[in-house]
N, C-alpha and C positions, 0 to 999 in steps of 0.2 A: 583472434576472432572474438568479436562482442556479438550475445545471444541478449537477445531484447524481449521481454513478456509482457511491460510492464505498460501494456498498449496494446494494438494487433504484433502475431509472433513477426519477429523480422530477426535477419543473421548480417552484423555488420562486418565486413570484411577488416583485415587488417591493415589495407593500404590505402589512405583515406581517399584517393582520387578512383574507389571504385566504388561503383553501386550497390546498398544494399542490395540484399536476397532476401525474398519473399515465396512462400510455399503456397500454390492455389489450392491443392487438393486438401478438402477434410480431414481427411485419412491419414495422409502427411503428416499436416499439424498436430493431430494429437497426437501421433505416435514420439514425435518431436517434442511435445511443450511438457507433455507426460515424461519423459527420457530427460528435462532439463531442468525441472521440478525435484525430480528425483538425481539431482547430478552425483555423479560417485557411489551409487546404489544400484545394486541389481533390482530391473523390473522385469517381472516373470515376464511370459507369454502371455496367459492368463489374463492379469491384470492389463496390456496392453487391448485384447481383444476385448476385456469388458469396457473399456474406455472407451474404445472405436462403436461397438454393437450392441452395447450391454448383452440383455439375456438371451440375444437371437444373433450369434454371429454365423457369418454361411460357411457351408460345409467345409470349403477350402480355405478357415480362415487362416491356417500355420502359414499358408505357399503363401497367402495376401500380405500379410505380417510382412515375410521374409523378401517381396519383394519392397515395399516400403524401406525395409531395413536397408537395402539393397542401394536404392535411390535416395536416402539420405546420406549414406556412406560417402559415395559420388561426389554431394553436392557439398557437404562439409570437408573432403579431403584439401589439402593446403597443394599450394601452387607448387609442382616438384616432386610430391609426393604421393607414397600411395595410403600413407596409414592415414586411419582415419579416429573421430572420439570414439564411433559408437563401437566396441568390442562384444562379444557371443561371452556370458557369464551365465551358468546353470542355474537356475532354469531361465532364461533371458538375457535382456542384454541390458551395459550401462553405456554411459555415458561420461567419459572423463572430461572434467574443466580443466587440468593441469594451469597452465597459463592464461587458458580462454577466461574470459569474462562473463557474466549473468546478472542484469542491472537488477534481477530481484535480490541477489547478492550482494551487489554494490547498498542498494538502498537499507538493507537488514543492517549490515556495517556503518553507516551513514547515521540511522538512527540510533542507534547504540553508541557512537560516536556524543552524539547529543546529550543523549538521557544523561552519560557521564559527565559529559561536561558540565552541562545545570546543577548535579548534583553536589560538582566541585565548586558552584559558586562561579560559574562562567556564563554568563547570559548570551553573552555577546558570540563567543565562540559556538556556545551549542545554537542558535539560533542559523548560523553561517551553516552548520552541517545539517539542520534541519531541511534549511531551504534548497542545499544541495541535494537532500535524499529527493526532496517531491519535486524537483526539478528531474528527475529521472521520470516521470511519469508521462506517458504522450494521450492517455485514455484509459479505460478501465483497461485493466489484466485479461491479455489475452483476448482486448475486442471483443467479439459478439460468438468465439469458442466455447460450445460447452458440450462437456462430455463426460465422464463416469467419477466418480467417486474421488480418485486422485487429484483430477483438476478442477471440481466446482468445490472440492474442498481448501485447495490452493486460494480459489478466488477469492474465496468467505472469508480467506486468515488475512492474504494482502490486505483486501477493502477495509480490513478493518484496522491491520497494522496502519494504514495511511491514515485513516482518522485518525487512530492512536497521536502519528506524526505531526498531523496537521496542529492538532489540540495542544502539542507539547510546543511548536515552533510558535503558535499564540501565546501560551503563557512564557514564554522567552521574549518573546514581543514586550507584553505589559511587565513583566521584570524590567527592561528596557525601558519602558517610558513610552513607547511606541501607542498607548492608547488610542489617541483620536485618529491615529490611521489605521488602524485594525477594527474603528466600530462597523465601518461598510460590510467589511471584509466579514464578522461575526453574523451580521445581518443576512449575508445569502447564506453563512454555514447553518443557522436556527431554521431557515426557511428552508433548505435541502432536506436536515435532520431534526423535523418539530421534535421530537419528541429527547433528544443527547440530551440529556441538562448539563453537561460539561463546556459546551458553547452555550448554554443560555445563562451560567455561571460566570462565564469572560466575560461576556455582554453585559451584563448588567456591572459589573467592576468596571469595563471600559467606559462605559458609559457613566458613571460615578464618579469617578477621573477627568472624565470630558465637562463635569459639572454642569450633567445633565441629568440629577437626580430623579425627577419626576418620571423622567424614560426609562430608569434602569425599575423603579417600581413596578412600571407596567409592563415591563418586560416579565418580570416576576409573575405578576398577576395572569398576563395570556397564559405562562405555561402552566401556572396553576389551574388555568379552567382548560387548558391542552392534555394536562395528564388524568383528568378529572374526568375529563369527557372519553376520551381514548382507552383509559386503564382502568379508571376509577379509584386512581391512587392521588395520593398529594405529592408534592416535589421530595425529595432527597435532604438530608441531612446539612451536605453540603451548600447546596439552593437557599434551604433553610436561613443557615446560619449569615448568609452574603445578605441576604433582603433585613435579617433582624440587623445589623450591621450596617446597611445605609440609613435602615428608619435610627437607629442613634448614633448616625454623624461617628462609627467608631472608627480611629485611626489606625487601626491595624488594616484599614483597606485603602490609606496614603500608600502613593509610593515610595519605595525605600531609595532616597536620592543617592544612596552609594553605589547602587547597580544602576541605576541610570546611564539611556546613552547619551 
Protein backbone atom coordinates (compact mmCIF):
# COMPACT_ATOMS: atom_id res chain seq x y z
CA UNK A 1 0.00 0.00 0.00
CA UNK A 2 1.30 3.60 -1.08
CA UNK A 3 0.09 6.52 1.50
CA UNK A 4 0.23 9.79 -0.68
CA UNK A 5 0.41 13.57 1.43
CA UNK A 6 2.29 15.13 -0.77
CA UNK A 7 -0.98 16.56 -2.49
CA UNK A 8 -4.75 15.97 -1.20
CA UNK A 9 -4.29 12.68 1.40
CA UNK A 10 -5.12 9.63 -1.06
CA UNK A 11 -4.27 5.68 -0.09
CA UNK A 12 -3.00 3.88 -3.30
CA UNK A 13 -3.80 0.28 -3.13
CA UNK A 14 -1.42 -2.30 -3.98
CA UNK A 15 -2.84 -3.83 -6.99
CA UNK A 16 -2.49 -1.38 -9.63
CA UNK A 17 -5.76 -2.19 -11.62
CA UNK A 18 -7.65 -0.75 -8.41
CA UNK A 19 -8.76 2.55 -7.51
CA UNK A 20 -7.24 4.85 -5.21
CA UNK A 21 -8.92 5.65 -1.78
CA UNK A 22 -9.95 8.76 -0.68
CA UNK A 23 -11.27 9.80 2.80
CA UNK A 24 -14.36 12.55 2.59
CA UNK A 25 -14.70 13.08 6.31
CA UNK A 26 -12.37 15.92 8.03
CA UNK A 27 -12.17 14.05 10.96
CA UNK A 28 -10.90 11.06 9.03
CA UNK A 29 -8.06 12.86 7.48
CA UNK A 30 -6.53 14.24 10.22
CA UNK A 31 -6.65 11.60 12.34
CA UNK A 32 -4.99 9.65 9.21
CA UNK A 33 -2.38 12.36 7.90
CA UNK A 34 -1.48 13.15 11.77
CA UNK A 35 -0.91 9.03 12.36
CA UNK A 36 1.29 9.16 8.99
CA UNK A 37 3.34 12.06 9.73
CA UNK A 38 4.10 10.62 12.74
CA UNK A 39 4.65 6.81 11.14
CA UNK A 40 6.21 4.38 13.64
CA UNK A 41 5.39 6.79 16.71
CA UNK A 42 3.03 6.83 19.17
CA UNK A 43 0.46 9.60 18.94
CA UNK A 44 -1.28 10.11 22.29
CA UNK A 45 -5.10 10.68 22.22
CA UNK A 46 -4.55 14.09 23.36
CA UNK A 47 -2.48 15.23 20.54
CA UNK A 48 -5.05 13.43 18.08
CA UNK A 49 -8.00 15.56 19.68
CA UNK A 50 -6.16 18.76 19.56
CA UNK A 51 -5.62 18.33 15.86
CA UNK A 52 -9.08 17.39 15.13
CA UNK A 53 -10.79 20.36 17.74
CA UNK A 54 -7.94 22.25 19.27
CA UNK A 55 -9.06 23.71 22.55
CA UNK A 56 -12.81 22.83 22.29
CA UNK A 57 -13.14 19.27 21.58
CA UNK A 58 -16.97 17.82 22.63
CA UNK A 59 -17.52 16.03 25.43
CA UNK A 60 -17.46 12.41 23.80
CA UNK A 61 -14.26 13.14 22.21
CA UNK A 62 -12.37 9.52 23.36
CA UNK A 63 -15.77 7.40 21.85
CA UNK A 64 -15.21 9.95 18.47
CA UNK A 65 -11.60 9.24 18.29
CA UNK A 66 -12.13 5.55 18.78
CA UNK A 67 -14.61 5.23 16.35
CA UNK A 68 -12.46 6.94 13.62
CA UNK A 69 -9.77 4.68 14.72
CA UNK A 70 -12.38 2.17 14.05
CA UNK A 71 -13.08 3.00 10.47
CA UNK A 72 -9.71 3.56 9.30
CA UNK A 73 -8.82 0.17 10.69
CA UNK A 74 -11.39 -1.17 8.16
CA UNK A 75 -10.50 0.67 5.35
CA UNK A 76 -6.69 0.14 5.53
CA UNK A 77 -6.91 -3.71 6.37
CA UNK A 78 -5.36 -5.73 3.35
CA UNK A 79 -7.31 -8.03 1.11
CA UNK A 80 -7.59 -11.63 3.44
CA UNK A 81 -6.75 -10.14 6.22
CA UNK A 82 -7.64 -8.84 9.38
CA UNK A 83 -4.62 -6.88 10.81
CA UNK A 84 -4.35 -3.74 10.22
CA UNK A 85 -1.19 -0.64 10.46
CA UNK A 86 -3.03 1.23 12.91
CA UNK A 87 -2.22 -0.75 16.49
CA UNK A 88 -3.49 0.73 20.35
CA UNK A 89 0.20 2.10 21.90
CA UNK A 90 -0.16 3.82 25.40
CA UNK A 91 -1.33 6.35 25.53
CA UNK A 92 -2.42 6.23 21.60
CA UNK A 93 -2.03 4.66 18.69
CA UNK A 94 0.76 4.23 15.70
CA UNK A 95 0.94 3.68 12.73
CA UNK A 96 3.22 1.07 11.08
CA UNK A 97 4.81 1.42 7.53
CA UNK A 98 6.48 -1.89 7.64
CA UNK A 99 6.53 -2.32 3.77
CA UNK A 100 3.78 0.35 2.98
CA UNK A 101 5.14 3.37 1.39
CA UNK A 102 4.84 7.35 2.31
CA UNK A 103 5.82 9.46 -0.86
CA UNK A 104 6.70 12.22 1.80
CA UNK A 105 9.23 9.38 2.57
CA UNK A 106 10.12 8.57 -0.74
CA UNK A 107 10.71 12.26 -1.52
CA UNK A 108 13.02 13.04 2.01
CA UNK A 109 15.15 9.84 0.36
CA UNK A 110 15.14 11.26 -3.05
CA UNK A 111 16.60 14.44 -1.98
CA UNK A 112 19.25 13.25 0.07
CA UNK A 113 19.93 10.96 -2.77
CA UNK A 114 20.74 14.36 -4.57
CA UNK A 115 22.39 16.45 -2.15
CA UNK A 116 24.92 13.36 -2.17
CA UNK A 117 25.30 12.96 -5.37
CA UNK A 118 26.21 16.87 -6.20
CA UNK A 119 28.45 16.76 -3.44
CA UNK A 120 30.22 13.79 -5.09
CA UNK A 121 30.77 15.78 -8.08
CA UNK A 122 27.64 14.07 -10.03
CA UNK A 123 25.50 16.79 -11.62
CA UNK A 124 23.89 14.59 -13.77
CA UNK A 125 22.83 11.96 -11.34
CA UNK A 126 21.66 14.20 -8.63
CA UNK A 127 19.66 16.25 -10.97
CA UNK A 128 17.71 12.72 -12.15
CA UNK A 129 16.97 12.19 -8.35
CA UNK A 130 15.97 15.63 -7.98
CA UNK A 131 13.43 15.73 -10.50
CA UNK A 132 12.35 12.27 -9.24
CA UNK A 133 11.77 13.66 -5.67
CA UNK A 134 9.34 16.77 -7.13
CA UNK A 135 7.83 14.53 -9.41
CA UNK A 136 6.26 12.98 -6.38
CA UNK A 137 4.34 16.18 -5.85
CA UNK A 138 0.51 16.49 -7.18
CA UNK A 139 -0.22 20.00 -5.12
CA UNK A 140 0.62 21.53 -1.92
CA UNK A 141 0.87 18.84 1.12
CA UNK A 142 -2.09 17.70 2.24
CA UNK A 143 -4.38 20.14 -0.07
CA UNK A 144 -6.35 22.53 1.56
CA UNK A 145 -5.95 20.22 5.31
CA UNK A 146 -5.36 22.21 8.10
CA UNK A 147 -5.30 21.27 11.51
CA UNK A 148 -3.25 21.51 14.81
CA UNK A 149 0.11 21.80 15.52
CA UNK A 150 1.46 18.44 14.15
CA UNK A 151 0.23 18.96 10.59
CA UNK A 152 0.60 22.74 9.85
CA UNK A 153 3.84 22.09 11.27
CA UNK A 154 4.52 19.20 8.81
CA UNK A 155 3.26 21.66 5.91
CA UNK A 156 5.90 24.51 6.91
CA UNK A 157 8.88 21.84 6.91
CA UNK A 158 7.61 20.11 3.33
CA UNK A 159 7.07 23.55 1.59
CA UNK A 160 9.97 24.45 2.37
CA UNK A 161 12.00 21.16 1.91
CA UNK A 162 10.63 21.51 -1.72
CA UNK A 163 12.05 24.72 -2.32
CA UNK A 164 15.12 23.55 -0.62
CA UNK A 165 14.67 20.69 -3.70
CA UNK A 166 13.57 22.80 -6.34
CA UNK A 167 16.76 25.26 -5.76
CA UNK A 168 19.15 22.37 -5.62
CA UNK A 169 17.75 20.37 -8.94
CA UNK A 170 18.57 24.31 -10.55
CA UNK A 171 21.80 24.50 -9.50
CA UNK A 172 22.39 20.96 -10.97
CA UNK A 173 20.70 22.23 -13.94
CA UNK A 174 23.43 25.22 -14.52
CA UNK A 175 26.29 22.82 -13.23
CA UNK A 176 24.95 21.15 -16.31
CA UNK A 177 24.88 23.67 -18.85
CA UNK A 178 21.24 23.69 -18.79
CA UNK A 179 21.12 27.65 -18.46
CA UNK A 180 18.98 28.99 -21.28
CA UNK A 181 16.30 26.53 -20.40
CA UNK A 182 16.07 27.14 -16.90
CA UNK A 183 15.85 31.22 -17.43
CA UNK A 184 11.85 30.74 -17.91
CA UNK A 185 11.75 28.42 -15.44
CA UNK A 186 13.82 30.93 -12.62
CA UNK A 187 11.58 33.75 -13.95
CA UNK A 188 8.13 32.33 -12.44
CA UNK A 189 10.29 30.88 -9.25
CA UNK A 190 11.51 34.96 -8.53
CA UNK A 191 7.91 35.90 -9.44
CA UNK A 192 6.25 33.20 -6.82
CA UNK A 193 9.11 33.94 -4.21
CA UNK A 194 10.05 37.97 -4.76
CA UNK A 195 11.66 38.12 -2.07
CA UNK A 196 14.29 33.98 -1.96
CA UNK A 197 17.43 35.65 -3.23
CA UNK A 198 18.55 31.94 -3.92
CA UNK A 199 16.62 31.97 -7.24
CA UNK A 200 17.19 35.60 -8.00
CA UNK A 201 21.15 34.37 -7.59
CA UNK A 202 20.58 31.39 -10.56
CA UNK A 203 18.84 34.08 -12.41
CA UNK A 204 21.02 36.38 -12.71
CA UNK A 205 24.11 33.54 -13.47
CA UNK A 206 21.52 32.03 -15.86
CA UNK A 207 21.01 34.69 -17.44
CA UNK A 208 24.97 35.80 -17.59
CA UNK A 209 25.53 32.40 -19.31
CA UNK A 210 22.69 33.08 -21.77
CA UNK A 211 24.86 36.41 -22.62
CA UNK A 212 22.39 38.41 -21.54
CA UNK A 213 24.25 40.58 -19.28
CA UNK A 214 22.39 43.71 -19.13
CA UNK A 215 19.17 41.26 -17.79
CA UNK A 216 20.97 39.62 -15.08
CA UNK A 217 21.98 43.43 -13.80
CA UNK A 218 18.51 44.30 -13.57
CA UNK A 219 17.52 41.39 -12.19
CA UNK A 220 19.93 42.43 -9.41
CA UNK A 221 18.74 45.80 -9.36
CA UNK A 222 14.61 45.05 -8.91
CA UNK A 223 15.51 42.89 -5.99
CA UNK A 224 17.58 45.37 -4.57
CA UNK A 225 14.77 47.96 -4.58
CA UNK A 226 12.44 44.51 -3.59
CA UNK A 227 14.33 44.00 -0.44
CA UNK A 228 14.57 47.63 0.16
CA UNK A 229 11.17 48.46 -0.18
CA UNK A 230 9.82 45.07 1.69
CA UNK A 231 12.68 44.88 4.49
CA UNK A 232 14.54 47.73 4.33
CA UNK A 233 17.56 45.64 3.85
CA UNK A 234 20.09 45.26 0.89
CA UNK A 235 20.56 41.82 -0.89
CA UNK A 236 22.79 39.07 0.77
CA UNK A 237 26.38 38.44 0.54
CA UNK A 238 25.92 35.88 -1.91
CA UNK A 239 23.64 38.37 -4.34
CA UNK A 240 26.39 40.68 -3.48
CA UNK A 241 29.15 38.86 -4.68
CA UNK A 242 27.25 37.39 -8.24
CA UNK A 243 26.34 41.14 -9.41
CA UNK A 244 30.11 42.34 -8.51
CA UNK A 245 31.14 39.39 -10.72
CA UNK A 246 29.22 40.04 -13.86
CA UNK A 247 30.01 44.02 -13.66
CA UNK A 248 34.01 42.42 -13.99
CA UNK A 249 33.32 39.85 -16.69
CA UNK A 250 34.84 37.41 -13.64
CA UNK A 251 35.36 33.90 -14.82
CA UNK A 252 34.59 31.96 -12.01
CA UNK A 253 30.94 32.56 -13.20
CA UNK A 254 31.97 30.52 -16.86
CA UNK A 255 30.90 27.32 -16.90
CA UNK A 256 32.93 24.49 -15.85
CA UNK A 257 32.80 22.53 -19.29
CA UNK A 258 33.91 19.28 -17.30
CA UNK A 259 30.54 18.95 -15.65
CA UNK A 260 28.91 19.85 -18.66
CA UNK A 261 25.97 17.92 -20.29
Amino acid sequence: MRYEILGSLRIQPEQRDQRAATINARNMQVVLATLLIRADEVVSVQQLSYEIWGERPPKRYLAAIHVYISQLRKLLARDGATDTPIVTRSPGYLLHLDRDRLDAKEFQRLTDEGRQAFRLGRPEQAAAAFEAALGLWRGPALGDLRAGPILDGFIAWVEQARLGCVGMHVEAGLTLGRHQELVGRLYSLTSEHPLHEGFRRQLMIALYRSERQADALGVYGSTRRTLNHELGIEPGRALQDVHRAILLSDRSLDLDLSTAA
